[in-house]
C-alpha positions in Angstrom: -3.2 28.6 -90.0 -1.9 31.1 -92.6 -2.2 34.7 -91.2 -1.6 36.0 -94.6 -2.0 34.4 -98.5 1.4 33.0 -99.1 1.8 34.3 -102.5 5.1 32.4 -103.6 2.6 29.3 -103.2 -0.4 31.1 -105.0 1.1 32.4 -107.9 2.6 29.1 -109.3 -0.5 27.2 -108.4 -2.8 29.8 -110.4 -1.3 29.1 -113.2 -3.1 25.7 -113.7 -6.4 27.8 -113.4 -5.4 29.7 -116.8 -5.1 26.3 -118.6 -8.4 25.2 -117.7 -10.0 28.5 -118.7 -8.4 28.5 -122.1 -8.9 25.2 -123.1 -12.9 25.1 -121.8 -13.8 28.4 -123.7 -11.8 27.5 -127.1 -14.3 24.8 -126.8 -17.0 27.1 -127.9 -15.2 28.2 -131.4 -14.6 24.5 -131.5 -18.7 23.7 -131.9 -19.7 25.9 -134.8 -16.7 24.8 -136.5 -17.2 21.5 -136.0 -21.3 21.9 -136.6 -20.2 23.1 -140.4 -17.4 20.6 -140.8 -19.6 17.3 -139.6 -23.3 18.6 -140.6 -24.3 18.1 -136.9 -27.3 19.5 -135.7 -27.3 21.9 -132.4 -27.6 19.1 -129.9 -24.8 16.6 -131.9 -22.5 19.8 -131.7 -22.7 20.0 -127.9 -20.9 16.5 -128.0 -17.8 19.0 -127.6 -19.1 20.2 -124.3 -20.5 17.0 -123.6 -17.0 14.9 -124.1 -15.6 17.4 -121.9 -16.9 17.8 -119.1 -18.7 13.9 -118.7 -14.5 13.6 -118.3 -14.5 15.4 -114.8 -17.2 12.7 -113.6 -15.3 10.1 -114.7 -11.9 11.2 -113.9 -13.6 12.1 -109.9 -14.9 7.8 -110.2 -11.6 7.0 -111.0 -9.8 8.8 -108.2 -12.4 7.6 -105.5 -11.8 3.6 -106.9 -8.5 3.9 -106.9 -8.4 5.6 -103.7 -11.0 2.5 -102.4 -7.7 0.0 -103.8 -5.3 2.0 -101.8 -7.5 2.4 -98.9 -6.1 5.8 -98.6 -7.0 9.2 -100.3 -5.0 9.3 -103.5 -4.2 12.9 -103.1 -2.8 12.6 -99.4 -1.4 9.1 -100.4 0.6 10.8 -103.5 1.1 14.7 -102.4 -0.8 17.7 -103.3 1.8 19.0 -105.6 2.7 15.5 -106.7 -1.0 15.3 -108.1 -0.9 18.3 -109.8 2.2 17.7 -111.9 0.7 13.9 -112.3 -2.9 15.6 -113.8 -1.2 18.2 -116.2 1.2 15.7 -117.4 -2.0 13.3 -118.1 -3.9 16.3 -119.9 -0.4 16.9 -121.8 -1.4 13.0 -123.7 -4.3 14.5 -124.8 -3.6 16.9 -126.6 -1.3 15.0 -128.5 -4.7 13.0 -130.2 -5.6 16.6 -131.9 -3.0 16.1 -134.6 -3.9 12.2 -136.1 -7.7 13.6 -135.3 -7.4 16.3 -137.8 -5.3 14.6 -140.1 -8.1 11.8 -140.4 -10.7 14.5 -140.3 -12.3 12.3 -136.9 -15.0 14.0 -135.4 -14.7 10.9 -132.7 -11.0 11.2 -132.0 -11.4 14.9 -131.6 -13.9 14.3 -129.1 -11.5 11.4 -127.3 -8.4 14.2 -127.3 -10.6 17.0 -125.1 -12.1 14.0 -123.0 -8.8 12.8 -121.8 -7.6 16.7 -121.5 -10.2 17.0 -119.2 -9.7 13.9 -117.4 -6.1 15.1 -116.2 -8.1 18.6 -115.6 -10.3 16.7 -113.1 -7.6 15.5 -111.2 -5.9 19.0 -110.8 -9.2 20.6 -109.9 -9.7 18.3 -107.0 -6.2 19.6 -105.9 -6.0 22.8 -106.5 -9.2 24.4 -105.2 -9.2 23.4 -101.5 -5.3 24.2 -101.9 -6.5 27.9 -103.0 -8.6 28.1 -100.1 -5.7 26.9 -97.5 -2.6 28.6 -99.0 -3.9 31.7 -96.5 -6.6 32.8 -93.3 -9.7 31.1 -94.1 -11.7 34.5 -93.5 -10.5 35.5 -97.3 -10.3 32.0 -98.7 -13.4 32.4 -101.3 -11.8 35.5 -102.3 -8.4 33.9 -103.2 -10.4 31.3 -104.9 -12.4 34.1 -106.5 -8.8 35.6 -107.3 -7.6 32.2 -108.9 -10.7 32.1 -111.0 -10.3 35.5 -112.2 -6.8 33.8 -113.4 -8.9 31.2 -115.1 -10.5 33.6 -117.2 -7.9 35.3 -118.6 -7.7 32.1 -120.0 -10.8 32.3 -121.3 -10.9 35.6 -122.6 -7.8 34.7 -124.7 -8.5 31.3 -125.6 -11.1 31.5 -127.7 -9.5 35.0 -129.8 -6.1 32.7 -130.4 -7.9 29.5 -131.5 -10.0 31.8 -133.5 -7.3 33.3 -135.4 -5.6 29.9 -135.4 -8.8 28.5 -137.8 -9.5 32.0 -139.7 -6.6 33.4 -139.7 -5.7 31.9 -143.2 -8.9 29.8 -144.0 -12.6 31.3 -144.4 -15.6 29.9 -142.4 -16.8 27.9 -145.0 -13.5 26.2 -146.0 -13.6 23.8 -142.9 -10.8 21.3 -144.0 -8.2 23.8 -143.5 -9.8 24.4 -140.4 -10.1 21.4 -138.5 -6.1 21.1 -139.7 -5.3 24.4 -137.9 -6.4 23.3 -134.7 -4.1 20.8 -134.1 -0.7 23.6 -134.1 -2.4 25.7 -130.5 -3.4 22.2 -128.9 0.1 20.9 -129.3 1.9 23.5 -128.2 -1.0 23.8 -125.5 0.4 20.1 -124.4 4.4 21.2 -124.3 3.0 24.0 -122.0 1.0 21.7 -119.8 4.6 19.3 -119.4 6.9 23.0 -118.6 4.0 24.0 -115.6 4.2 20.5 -114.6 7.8 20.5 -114.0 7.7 23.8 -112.6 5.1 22.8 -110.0 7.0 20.1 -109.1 9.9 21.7 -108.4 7.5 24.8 -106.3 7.4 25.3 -102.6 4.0 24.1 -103.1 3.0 21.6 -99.9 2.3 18.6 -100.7 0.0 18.5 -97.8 -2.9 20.9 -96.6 -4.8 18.8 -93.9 -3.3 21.2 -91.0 -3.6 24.0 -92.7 -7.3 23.4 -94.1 -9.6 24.6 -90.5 -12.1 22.2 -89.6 -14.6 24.8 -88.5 -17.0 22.8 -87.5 -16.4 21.1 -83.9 -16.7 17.1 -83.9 -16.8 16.8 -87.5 -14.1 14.0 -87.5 -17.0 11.9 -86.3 -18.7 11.5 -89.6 -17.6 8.5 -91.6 -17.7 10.4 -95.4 -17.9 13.2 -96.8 -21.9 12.5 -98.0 -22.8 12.9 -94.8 -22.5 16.7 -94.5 -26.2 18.2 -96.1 -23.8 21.3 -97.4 -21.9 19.2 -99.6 -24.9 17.1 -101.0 -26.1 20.1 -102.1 -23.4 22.1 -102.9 -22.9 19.3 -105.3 -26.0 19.8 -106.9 -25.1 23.6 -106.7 -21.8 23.0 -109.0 -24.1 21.2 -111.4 -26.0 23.7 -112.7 -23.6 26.2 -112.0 -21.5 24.9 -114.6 -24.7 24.2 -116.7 -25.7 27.7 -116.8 -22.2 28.9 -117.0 -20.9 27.0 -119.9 -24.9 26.1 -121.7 -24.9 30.0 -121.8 -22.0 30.3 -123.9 -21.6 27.1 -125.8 -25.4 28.3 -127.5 -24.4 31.9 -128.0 -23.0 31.3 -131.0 -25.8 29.2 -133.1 -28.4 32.1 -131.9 -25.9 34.8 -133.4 -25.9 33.4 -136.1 -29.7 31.9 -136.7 -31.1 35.1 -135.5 -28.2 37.7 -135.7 -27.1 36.8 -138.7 -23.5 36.8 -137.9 -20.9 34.6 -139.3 -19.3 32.1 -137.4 -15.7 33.9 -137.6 -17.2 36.9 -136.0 -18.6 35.7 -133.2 -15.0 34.9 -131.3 -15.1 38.6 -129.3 -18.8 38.1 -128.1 -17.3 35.0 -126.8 -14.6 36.0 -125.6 -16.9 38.7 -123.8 -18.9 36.5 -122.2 -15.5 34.6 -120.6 -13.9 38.2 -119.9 -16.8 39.1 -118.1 -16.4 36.5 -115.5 -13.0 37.5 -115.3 -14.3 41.4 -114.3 -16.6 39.8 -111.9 -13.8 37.5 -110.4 -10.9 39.8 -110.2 -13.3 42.6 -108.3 -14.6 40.0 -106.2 -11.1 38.7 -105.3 -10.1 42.5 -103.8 -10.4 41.4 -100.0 -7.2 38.6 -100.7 -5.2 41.8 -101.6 -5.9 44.2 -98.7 -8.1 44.1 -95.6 -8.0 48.4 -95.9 -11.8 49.1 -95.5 -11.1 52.3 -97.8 -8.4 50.6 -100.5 -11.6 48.4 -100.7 -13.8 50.7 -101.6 -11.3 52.3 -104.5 -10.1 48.7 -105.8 -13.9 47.5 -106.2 -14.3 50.3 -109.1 -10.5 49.6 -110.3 -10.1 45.7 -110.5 -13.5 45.9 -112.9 -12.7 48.0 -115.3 -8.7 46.7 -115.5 -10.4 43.6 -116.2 -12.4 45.4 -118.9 -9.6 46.7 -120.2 -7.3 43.6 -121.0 -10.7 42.4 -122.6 -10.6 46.0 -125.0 -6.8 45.2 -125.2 -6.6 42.0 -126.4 -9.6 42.6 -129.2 -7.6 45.5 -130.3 -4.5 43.4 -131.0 -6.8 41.1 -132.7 -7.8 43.7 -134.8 -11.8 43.3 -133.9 -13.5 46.5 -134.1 -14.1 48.0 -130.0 -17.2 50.3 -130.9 -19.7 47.8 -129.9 -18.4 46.9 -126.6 -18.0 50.0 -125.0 -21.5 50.1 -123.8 -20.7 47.2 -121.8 -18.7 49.3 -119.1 -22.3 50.6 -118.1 -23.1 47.2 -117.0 -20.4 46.6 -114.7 -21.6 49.3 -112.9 -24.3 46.6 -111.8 -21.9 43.9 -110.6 -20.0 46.5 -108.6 -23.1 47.2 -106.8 -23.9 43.4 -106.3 -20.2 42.4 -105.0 -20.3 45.3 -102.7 -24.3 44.5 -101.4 -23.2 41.3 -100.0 -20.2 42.2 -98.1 -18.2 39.2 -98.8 -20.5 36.7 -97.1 -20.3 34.0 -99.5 -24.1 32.7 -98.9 -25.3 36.5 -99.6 -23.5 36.6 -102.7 -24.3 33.6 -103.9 -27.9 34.9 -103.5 -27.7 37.6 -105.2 -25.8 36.8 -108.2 -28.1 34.4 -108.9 -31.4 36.2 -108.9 -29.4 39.0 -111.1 -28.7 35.7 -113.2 -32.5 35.2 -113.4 -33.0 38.6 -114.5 -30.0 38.7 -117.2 -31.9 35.7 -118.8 -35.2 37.2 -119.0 -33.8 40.3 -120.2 -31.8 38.2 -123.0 -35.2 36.1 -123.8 -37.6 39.1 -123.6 -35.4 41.3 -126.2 -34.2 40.8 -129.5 -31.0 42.5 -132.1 -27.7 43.3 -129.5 -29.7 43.8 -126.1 -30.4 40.4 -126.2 -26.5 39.4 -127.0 -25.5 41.9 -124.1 -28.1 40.0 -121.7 -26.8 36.7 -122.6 -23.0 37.9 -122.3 -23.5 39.4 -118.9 -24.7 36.3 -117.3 -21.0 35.6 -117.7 -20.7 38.9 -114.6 -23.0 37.1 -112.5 -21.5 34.0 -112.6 -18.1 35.1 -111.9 -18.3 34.4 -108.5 -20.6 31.8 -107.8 -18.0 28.9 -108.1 -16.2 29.9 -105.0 -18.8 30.6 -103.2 -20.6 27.4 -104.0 -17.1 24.9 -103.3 -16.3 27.2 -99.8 -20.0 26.8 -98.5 -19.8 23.2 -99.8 -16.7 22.2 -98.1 -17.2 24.2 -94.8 -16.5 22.3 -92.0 -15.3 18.9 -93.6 -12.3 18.7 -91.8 -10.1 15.5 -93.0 -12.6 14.6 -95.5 -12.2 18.1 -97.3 -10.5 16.5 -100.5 -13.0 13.8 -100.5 -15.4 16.0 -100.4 -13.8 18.1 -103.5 -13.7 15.3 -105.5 -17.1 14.8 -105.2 -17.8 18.3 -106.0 -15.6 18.6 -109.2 -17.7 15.0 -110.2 -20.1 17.3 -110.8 -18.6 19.8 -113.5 -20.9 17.3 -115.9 -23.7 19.7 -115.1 -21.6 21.8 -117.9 -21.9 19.2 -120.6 -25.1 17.9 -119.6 -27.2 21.0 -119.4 -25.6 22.0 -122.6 -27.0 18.9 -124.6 -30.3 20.0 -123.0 -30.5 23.3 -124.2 -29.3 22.1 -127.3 -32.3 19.6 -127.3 -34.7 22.1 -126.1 -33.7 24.7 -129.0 -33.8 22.0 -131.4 -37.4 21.2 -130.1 -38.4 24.9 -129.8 -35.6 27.6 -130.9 -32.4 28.7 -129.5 -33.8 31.7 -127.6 -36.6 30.0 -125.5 -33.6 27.3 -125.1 -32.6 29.6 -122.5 -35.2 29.2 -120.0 -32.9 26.2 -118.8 -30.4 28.2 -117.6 -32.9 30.7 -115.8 -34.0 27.4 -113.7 -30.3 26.7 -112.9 -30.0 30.2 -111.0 -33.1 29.4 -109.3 -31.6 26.5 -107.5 -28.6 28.1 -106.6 -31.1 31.0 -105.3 -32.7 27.9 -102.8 -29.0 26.5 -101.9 -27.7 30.2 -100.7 -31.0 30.0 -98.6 -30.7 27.0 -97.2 -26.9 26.3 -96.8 -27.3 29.2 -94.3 -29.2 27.0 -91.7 -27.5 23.8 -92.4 -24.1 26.0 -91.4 -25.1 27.7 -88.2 -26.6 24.1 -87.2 -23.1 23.3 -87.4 -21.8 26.2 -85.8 -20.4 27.7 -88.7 -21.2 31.3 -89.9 -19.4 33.5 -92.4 -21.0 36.7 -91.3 -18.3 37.2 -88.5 -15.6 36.7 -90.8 -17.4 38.9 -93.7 -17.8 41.3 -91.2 -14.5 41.5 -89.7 -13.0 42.2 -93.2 -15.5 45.3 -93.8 
């Protein structure tokens, strides 16, 4: 086992994690854009999220039949790092369909370009998570995985700000022609950059196998047959679901309620967004401290530094973008909150998970309950208290797996859907009711993440597995 996070390993590998980020948050400029362009109503226009994220459940069926063929996991048949540079190569094709798509105008073909984007993305996330976990001691392997998603949304925070500027930056929100065109320049060079990390990966000191190195925690679990046999997983895959729902429904509908009840323009709306991706980019980077230093007291400083650093890349990044900073700045008070919650559960991954999400319940009923900016704020923060619930969910999931840990991912990244699928449902529920009751979806989502950090407890220490030694030994 890794005594420390081998970073010449990490830092090449993280880089995957940006792409994913900036592509699935670029998404959400994509649907008011293409909601204006096409005439769709709010449920046709979360085809976008839909297309893309149905991919991961198809591209997780694919890797489990071909795996059946082979009789053999694909990923320990063909290499960790192999698959990785195989997935981004893949997602590389894809992007290649955004320039005949906006040339034609083809809602359809755009659709087909981010689904088989996101089907090379599926095969890289069911490599590179469990590889985040193993590339270091398992005691602070959510945190590196909290560290790599904090990677992810940088991504996300400058994602949607380029794509912006890529469609307004010389077209005006209502001449859509132009913009659809414009897209297809960032998604191609997106592609060449998908082939250079691909190359460079391949080339890495990356292993290209993790089994040793991933601890089976639990003792005798090499006598279950399959991964679906472990309760944690089963739910845990539920978990990712409507973590995912409530992560990217929350977003993807921010901009229609801006602008039905806000009143904002669509070209305006990019820095909320990219608000609501920075802040689970605040929330991951100060949740990813313990990777960096097991100093009880450097802690304790970096927990109020890593925040607000994250804050300020956010503040840095608008400012080069020319958007105006005033109404943000009121946003540092509500960090204050997620400091408070990351430091309350004490890097226990079950407790966290807890936490974040009834604070996910409350930012929802805030959002719902108000009206004018405090309800924009609301929404955006939910973005904070899901920062850290994916890493929590895939290392309680995963827990004691042993050789079926990749088997087990795959069947956990299956489940990103839960991000197109719950978006179509709020979509369908605001078109039934309006956008801001819509959001009563996600407010059910935390509540069954709530139950899962309750119960994944007992199915653990049934197991013999706990993660309040480990939390406790890093404190």
């Amino acid at each position: 086992m890794n005594q420390k996070t081998n970073w010449a390993q990490f830092i090449p590998l993280a880089s995957v994690f940006f792409f994913w980020g900036f592509v699935a948050a670029s998404n959400d400029i994509l649907i008011p854009v293409f909601k204006t362009a096409f005439n769709l109503t709010q449920v046709q226009s979360q085809l976008v999220s839909l297309a893309f994220y149905i991919a991961y459940t198809v591209g997780s069926i694919i890797y489990m039949v071909i795996s059946w063929f082979l009789k053999e996991d694909l990923v320990n048949k063909i290499g960790y790092k192999n698959a990785l540079a195989a997935g981004l190569s893949f997602s590389a094709l894809g992007t290649l369909l955004f320039y005949p798509a906006a040339n034609q105008q083809s809602f359809p073909l755009m659709l087909t370009g981010l689904f088989t984007v996101a089907l090379g993305f599926s095969l890289q996330q069911t490599v590179a998570n469990p590889l985040a976990i193993a590339l270091g001691p398992s005691s602070t392997g959510s945190q590196r995985l909290t560290m790599a998603g904090g990677i992810n949304n940088l991504g996300t925070t400058i994602g949607p700000l380029i794509v912006s500027f890529a469609i307004f930056g010389s077209a005006t929100s209502t001449n859509t022609t132009m913009s659809i065109e414009s897209v297809k320049v960032p998604y191609l060079i997106l592609g060449l950059a998908f082939l250079a990390v691909a190359i460079l990966l391949k080339f890495s000191s990356l292993p290209n196998r993790i089994e040793a190195e991933v601890p089976a925690v639990a003792a005798g679990s090499s006598t279950k047959t399959s991964a679906l046999q472990y309760p944690q997983l089963v739910l845990g895959m539920i978990g990712i679901f409507v973590y995912v729902g409530v992560e990217v429904s929350t977003a993807s509908n921010l901009p229609a309620y801006m602008e039905k009840n806000l009143g904002f323009e669509t070209k305006h709306i990019a820095p909320y967004v990219s608000l609501y991706w920075a802040s689970l980019m605040i929330g991951r980077w100060t949740g990813a401290v313990e990777a960096f230093t097991s100093d009880v007291a450097k802690q304790k400083i970096f927990r109020f530094i890593a925040p607000y650093l994250a804050f300020g890349v956010f503040l840095l990044v608008n400012k080069i973008a020319n958007h105006d900073l005033q109404p943000f700045y009121v946003y540092g008070l509500v960090i204050l909150v997620l400091i408070a919650a990351d430091m309350a559960s004490k890097g226990n991954p079950a407790t966290m998970l807890l936490i974040f999400s009834a604070l996910g319940i409350a930012a929802i009923g805030i959002g719902m309950a108000t009206s004018g900016m405090v309800s924009v704020y609301a929404f955006t923060s939910v973005g904070l208290f899901c920062s850290t619930l994916w890493p929590c969910i895939f290392t309680l999931a995963i827990s004691g797996l042993g050789k079926h840990t990749s088997q087990g991912s795959s069947f956990l990244i299956m489940m990103i859907m839960g991000g197109g699928i719950i978006s179509t449902l709020q979509g369908a529920v605001a078109d039934a009711t309006n956008i801001h009751v819509s959001y009563i979806v996600g407010a059910l989502c935390f509540a069954y993440l709530a139950y899962y950090a309750i119960a994944v407890q007992g199915i653990l220490k049934k197991q013999g597995i706990s993660f309040d030694k480990a939390a406790a030994g890093s404190h």
